[in-house]
C-alpha positions as CSV (number, residue, x, y, z in Angstrom):
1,X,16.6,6.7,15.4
2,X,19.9,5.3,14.2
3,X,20.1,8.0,11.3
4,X,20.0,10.8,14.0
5,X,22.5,9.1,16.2
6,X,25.0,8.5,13.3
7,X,24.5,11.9,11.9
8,X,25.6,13.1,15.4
9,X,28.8,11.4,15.0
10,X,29.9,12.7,11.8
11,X,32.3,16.0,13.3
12,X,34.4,13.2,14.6
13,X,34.0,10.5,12.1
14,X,33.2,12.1,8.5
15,X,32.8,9.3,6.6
16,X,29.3,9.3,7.8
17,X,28.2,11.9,6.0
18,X,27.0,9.8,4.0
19,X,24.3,8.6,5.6
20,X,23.4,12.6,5.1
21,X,22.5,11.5,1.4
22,X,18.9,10.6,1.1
23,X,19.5,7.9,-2.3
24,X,21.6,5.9,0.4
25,X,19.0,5.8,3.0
26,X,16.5,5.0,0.8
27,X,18.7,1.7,-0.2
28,X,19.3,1.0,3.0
29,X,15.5,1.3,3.5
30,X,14.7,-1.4,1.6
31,X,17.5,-4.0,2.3
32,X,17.3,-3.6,5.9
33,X,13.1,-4.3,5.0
34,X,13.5,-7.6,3.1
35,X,16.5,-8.8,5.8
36,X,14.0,-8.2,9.0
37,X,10.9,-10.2,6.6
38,X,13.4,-12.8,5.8
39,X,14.5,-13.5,9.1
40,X,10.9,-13.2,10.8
41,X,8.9,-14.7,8.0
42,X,9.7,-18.7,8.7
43,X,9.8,-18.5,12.2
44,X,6.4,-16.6,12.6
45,X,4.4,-18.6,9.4
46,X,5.8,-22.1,11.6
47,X,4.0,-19.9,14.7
48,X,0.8,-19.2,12.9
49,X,0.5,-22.8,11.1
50,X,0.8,-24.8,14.5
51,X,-1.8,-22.3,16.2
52,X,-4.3,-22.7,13.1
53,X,-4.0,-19.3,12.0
54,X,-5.8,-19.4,9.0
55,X,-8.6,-17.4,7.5
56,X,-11.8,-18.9,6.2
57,X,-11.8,-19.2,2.3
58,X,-14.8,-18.1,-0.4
59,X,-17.4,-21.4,-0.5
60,X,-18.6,-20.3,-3.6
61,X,-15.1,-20.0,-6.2
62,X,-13.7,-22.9,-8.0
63,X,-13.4,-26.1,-5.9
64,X,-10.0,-26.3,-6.7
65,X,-9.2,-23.1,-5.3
66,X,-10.8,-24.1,-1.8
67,X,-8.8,-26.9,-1.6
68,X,-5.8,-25.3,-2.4
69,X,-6.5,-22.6,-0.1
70,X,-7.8,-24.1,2.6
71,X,-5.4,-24.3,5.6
72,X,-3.2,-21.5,4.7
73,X,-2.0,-18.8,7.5
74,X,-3.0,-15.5,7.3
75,X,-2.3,-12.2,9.4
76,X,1.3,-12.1,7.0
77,X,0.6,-8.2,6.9
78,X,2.1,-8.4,10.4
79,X,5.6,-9.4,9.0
80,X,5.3,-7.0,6.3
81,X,4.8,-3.6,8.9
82,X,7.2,-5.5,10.9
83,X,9.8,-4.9,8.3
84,X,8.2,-1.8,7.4
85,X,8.1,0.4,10.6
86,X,11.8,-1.4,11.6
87,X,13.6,-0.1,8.5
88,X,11.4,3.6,8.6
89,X,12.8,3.8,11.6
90,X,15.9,3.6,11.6
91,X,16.7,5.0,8.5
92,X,13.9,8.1,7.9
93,X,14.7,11.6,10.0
94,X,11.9,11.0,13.0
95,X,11.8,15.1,13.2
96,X,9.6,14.8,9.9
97,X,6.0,15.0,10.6
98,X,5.5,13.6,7.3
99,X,6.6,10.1,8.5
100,X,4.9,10.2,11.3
101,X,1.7,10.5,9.8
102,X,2.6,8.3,7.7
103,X,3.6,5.7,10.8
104,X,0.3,5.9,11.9
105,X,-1.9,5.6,9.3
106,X,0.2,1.8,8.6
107,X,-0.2,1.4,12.1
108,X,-3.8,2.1,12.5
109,X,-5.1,0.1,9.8
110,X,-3.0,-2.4,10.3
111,X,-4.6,-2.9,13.8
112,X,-7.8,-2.6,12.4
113,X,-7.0,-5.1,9.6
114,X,-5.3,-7.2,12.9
115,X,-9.5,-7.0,14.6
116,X,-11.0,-8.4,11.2
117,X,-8.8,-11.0,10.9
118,X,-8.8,-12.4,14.1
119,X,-12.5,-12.1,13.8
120,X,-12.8,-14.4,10.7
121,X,-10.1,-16.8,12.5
122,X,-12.2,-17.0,15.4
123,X,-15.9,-17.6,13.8
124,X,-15.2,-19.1,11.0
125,X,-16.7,-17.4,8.2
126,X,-15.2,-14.8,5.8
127,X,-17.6,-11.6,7.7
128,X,-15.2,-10.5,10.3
129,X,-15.2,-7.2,11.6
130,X,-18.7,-5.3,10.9
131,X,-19.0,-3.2,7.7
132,X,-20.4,-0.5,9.4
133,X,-17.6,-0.7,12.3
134,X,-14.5,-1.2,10.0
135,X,-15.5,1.7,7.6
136,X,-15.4,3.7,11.1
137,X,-12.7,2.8,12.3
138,X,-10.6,3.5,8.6
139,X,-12.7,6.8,8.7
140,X,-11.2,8.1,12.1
141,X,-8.1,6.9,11.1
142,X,-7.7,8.9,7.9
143,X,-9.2,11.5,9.3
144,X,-6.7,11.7,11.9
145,X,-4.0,12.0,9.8
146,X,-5.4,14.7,7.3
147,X,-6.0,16.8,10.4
148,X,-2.0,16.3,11.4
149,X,-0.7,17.1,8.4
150,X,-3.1,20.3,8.1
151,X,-2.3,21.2,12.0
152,X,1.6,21.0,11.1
153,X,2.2,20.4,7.2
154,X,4.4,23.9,6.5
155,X,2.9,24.3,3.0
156,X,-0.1,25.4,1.2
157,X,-0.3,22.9,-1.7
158,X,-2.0,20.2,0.5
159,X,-4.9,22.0,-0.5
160,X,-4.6,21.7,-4.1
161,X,-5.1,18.9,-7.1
162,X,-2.7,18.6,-9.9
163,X,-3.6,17.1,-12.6
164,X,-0.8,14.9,-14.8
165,X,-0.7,16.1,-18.1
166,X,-2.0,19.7,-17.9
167,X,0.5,21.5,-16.2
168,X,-1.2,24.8,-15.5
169,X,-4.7,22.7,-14.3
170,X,-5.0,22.8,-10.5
171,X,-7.5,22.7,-8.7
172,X,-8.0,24.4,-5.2
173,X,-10.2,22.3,-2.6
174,X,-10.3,24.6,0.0
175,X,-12.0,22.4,2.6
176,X,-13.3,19.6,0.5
177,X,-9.3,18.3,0.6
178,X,-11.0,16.2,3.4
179,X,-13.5,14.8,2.1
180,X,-11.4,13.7,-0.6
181,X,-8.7,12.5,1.2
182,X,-10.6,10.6,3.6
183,X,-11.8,8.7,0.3
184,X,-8.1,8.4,-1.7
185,X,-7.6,6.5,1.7
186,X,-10.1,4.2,2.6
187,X,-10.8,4.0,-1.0
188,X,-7.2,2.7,-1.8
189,X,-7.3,0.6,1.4
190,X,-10.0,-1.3,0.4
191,X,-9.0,-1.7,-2.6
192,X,-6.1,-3.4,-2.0
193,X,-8.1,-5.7,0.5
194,X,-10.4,-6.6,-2.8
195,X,-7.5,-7.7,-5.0
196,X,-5.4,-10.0,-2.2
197,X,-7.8,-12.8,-3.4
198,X,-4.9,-14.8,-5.4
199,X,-1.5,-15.9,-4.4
200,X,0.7,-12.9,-4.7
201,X,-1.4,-10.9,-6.7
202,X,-1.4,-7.8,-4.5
203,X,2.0,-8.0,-3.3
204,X,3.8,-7.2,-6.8
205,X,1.4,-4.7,-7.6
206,X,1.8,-2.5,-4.0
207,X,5.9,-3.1,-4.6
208,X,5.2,-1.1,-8.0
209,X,3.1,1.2,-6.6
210,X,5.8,1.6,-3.7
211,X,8.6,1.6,-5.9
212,X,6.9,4.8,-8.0
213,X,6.3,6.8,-5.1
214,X,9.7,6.3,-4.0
215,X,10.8,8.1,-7.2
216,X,8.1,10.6,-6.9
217,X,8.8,11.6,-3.3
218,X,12.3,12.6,-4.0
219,X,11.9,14.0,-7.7
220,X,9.3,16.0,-5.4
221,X,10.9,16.6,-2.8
222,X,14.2,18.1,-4.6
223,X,13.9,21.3,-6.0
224,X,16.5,20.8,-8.9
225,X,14.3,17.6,-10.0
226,X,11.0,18.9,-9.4
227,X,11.7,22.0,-11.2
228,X,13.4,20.4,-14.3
229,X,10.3,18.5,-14.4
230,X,7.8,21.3,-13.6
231,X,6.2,19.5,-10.7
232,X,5.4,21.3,-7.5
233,X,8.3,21.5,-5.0
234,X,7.2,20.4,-1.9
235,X,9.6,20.5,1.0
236,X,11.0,17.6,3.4
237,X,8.7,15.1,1.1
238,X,12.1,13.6,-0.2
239,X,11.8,11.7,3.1
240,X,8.9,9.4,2.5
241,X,11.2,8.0,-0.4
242,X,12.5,6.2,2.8
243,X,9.5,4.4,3.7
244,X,8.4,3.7,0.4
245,X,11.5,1.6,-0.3
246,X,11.0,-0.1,3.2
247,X,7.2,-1.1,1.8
248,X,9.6,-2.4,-1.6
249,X,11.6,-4.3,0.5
250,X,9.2,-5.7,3.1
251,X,6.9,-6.7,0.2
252,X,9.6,-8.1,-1.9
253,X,10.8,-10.4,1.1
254,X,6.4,-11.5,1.8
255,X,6.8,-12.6,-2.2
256,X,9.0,-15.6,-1.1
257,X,6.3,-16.9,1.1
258,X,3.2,-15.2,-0.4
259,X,4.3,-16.5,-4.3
260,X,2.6,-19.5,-5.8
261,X,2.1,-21.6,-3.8
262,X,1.4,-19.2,-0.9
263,X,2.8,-20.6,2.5
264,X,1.2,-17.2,3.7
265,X,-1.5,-14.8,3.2
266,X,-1.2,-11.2,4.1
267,X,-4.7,-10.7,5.1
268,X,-6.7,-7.3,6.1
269,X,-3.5,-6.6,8.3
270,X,-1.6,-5.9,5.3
271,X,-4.0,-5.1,2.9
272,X,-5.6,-2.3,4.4
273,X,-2.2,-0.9,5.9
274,X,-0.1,-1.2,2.6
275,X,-3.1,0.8,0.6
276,X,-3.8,3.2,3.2
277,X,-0.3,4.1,3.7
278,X,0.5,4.3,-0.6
279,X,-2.8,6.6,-0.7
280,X,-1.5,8.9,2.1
281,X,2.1,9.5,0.6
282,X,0.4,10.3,-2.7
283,X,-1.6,13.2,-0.9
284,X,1.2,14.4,0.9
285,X,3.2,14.5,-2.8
286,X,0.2,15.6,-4.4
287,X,0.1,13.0,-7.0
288,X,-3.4,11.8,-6.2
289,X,-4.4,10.9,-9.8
290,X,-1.2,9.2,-10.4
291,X,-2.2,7.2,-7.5
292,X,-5.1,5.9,-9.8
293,X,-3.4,5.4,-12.7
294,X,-0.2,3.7,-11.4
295,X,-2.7,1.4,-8.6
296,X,-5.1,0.9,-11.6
297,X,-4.7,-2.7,-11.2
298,X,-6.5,-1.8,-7.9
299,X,-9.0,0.4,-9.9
300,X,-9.7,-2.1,-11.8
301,X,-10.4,-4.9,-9.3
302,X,-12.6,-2.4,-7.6
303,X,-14.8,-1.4,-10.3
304,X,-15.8,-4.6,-11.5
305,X,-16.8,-5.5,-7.2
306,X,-19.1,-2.0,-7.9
307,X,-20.3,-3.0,-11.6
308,X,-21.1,-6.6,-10.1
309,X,-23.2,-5.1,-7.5
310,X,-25.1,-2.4,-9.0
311,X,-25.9,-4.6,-11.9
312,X,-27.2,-7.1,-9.8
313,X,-29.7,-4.6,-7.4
314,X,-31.2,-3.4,-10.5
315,X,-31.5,-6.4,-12.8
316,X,-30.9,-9.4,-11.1
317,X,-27.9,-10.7,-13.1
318,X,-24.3,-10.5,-13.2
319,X,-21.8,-8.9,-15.7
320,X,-19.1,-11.2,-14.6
321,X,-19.1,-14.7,-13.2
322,X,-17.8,-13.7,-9.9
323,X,-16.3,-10.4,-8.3
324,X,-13.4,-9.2,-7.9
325,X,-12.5,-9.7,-11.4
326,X,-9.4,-12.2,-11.3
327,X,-12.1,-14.2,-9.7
328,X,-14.2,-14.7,-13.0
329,X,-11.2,-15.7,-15.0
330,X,-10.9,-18.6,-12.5
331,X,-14.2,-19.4,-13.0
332,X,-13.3,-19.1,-16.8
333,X,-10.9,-21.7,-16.0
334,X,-7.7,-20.0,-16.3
335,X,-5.0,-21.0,-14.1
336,X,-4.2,-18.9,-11.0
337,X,-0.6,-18.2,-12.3
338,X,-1.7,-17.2,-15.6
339,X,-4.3,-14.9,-13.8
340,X,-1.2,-13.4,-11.3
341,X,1.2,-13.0,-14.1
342,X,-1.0,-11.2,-16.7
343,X,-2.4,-9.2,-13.6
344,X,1.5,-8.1,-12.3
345,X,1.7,-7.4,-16.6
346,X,-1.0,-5.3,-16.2
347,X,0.9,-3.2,-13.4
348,X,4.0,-3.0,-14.7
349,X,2.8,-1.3,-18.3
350,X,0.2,1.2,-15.8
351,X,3.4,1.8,-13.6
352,X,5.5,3.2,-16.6
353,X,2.4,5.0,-17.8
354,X,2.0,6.9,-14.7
355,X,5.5,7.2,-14.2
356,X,5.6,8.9,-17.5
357,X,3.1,11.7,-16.4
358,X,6.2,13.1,-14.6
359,X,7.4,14.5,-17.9
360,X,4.5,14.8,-20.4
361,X,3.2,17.9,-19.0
């Protein structure tokens, strides 16, 4: 929007070529993100607290942690695709198809994330949108998009899995790329959802994973970069570097009202957005498994929900004293900022680890 109109004027004014430079954009990504959640965030949390927005909380975690809890808005994941979709566009070349897709995947969970909350708000309990109804609705959504990007994506790599470390080692879906992809998203999206159970403990975590696959969409989508590193060039990629650093931004702004003690909550709406969207810019840069390794905070969270389960079905006990995990070290009796900070430690170290796949190859 503003970057096409500005790059229009540069014959006559050439100083702004350099809003030509993708590195610039990409800053101004995420400043103008954490300015639009700055000056939205009070006035809307005020909104939500005086019209009782708040989501039921978990009856059966520590008592402490109820009362704590209890009272707290939710729906913040509006301000945080606020900032998001304000800064992406304005900033990101809206001839991209990439963007697009990647517009409406944030979009369209985040409206489906929107249903379930205001479910939950309205009856009281923690159920909200059917199981059955919101796996649907985050099937046809990701579905949507693969079938976008394979109607008008220009290259034939959307079809393959690499594989960090083993350079030569790819491995050609043919048409089980959808299958897969439909499950890198909803997968990732819900497990996001399972670790926004503590003040700010998802927020830093998506920033990571944000700020990575800002990196990884321009070293991707630059052939100097890409090649020097022996990753697949892909082109016009370098673009979702621009609404990766608007997710930085937006969720670095949300950490001054989502950090302990939270004034906010970013519920389903930003939850399910925030990981669909990260999961669909790592299949469009084809850096799937570095998805897992850099979100394995996310992994994590999710495996021990599954572990708790199955264990339970077949035996009748649990492995851990509650599910998602940073819920049993609360039961343990650790503090909930000793539980963020290790978790946000945790993040940071599998961050550098995947970030270092880029070169050990």
């Amino acid at each position: 929007m503003l970057f096409s109109f500005l790059t229009s004027l540069i014959e006559q004014y050439s100083f702004l070529n350099v809003f030509k430079y993708l590195t610039f954009r990409t800053g101004l990504s995420v400043i103008t993100s954490l300015i639009v959640v700055f000056i939205i965030g009070g006035p809307l949390i005020k909104i939500f607290s005086a019209k009782m927005i708040s989501g039921p909380i978990r009856q059966d975690g520590p008592i402490d942690h109820i009362i704590k809890k209890s009272g707290t808005p939710t729906m913040g994941g509006v301000i945080i695709i606020i900032g998001i979709l304000t800064s992406t566009l304005l900033w990101a070349d809206l001839n991209n198809i990439y963007v697009w897709t990647l517009v409406l995947v944030s979009l369209g969970l985040g409206l489906l994330g929107f249903i379930d909350d205001l479910l939950k708000i309205k009856f009281k309990n923690s159920r909200g949108l059917n199981s059955k109804l919101k796996f649907l609705g985050q099937f046809i959504i990701a579905l949507i998009a693969m079938l976008i990007l394979i109607k008008y994506s220009d290259h034939n790599y959307l079809y393959n899995l690499y594989f960090p470390f083993f350079k030569n080692l790819i491995w050609q879906m043919g048409l089980f790329f959808i299958p897969f992809a439909l499950f890198v998203i909803i997968g990732s999206s819900n497990a996001v959802n399972l670790t926004d159970g503590l003040d700010g403990l998802a927020t830093v975590p998506v920033m990571l994973v944000a700020l990575s696959f800002t990196l990884i969409s321009y070293i991707v989508g630059n052939t100097i970069f890409s090649d020097y590193l022996q990753l697949q060039y892909i082109p016009d990629v370098g673009e979702l570097s621009i609404f990766c650093g608007s997710i930085v931004g937006s969720c670095l702004g949300f950490l001054w009202y989502n950090a302990p003690p939270a004034k906010i909550f970013m519920g389903d709406t930003g939850s399910l957005s925030l990981g669909g969207s990260l999961a669909a810019v790592a299949i469009i840069v084809k850096h799937e498994i570095v998805l897992a390794i850099i979100g394995g905070l996310f992994v994590l969270e999710t495996v021990s929900v599954i572990i708790q389960v199955i264990s339970f079905k077949l035996t009748g006990k649990r492995i851990f004293k509650m599910a998602p995990i940073h819920h049993h070290f609360e039961q343990k009796g650790w503090a909930e900022s000793t539980i963020v900070i290790r978790f946000w430690i945790i993040a940071i170290i599998l961050a550098l680890v995947g970030l270092a796949t880029l070169k050990l190859r």
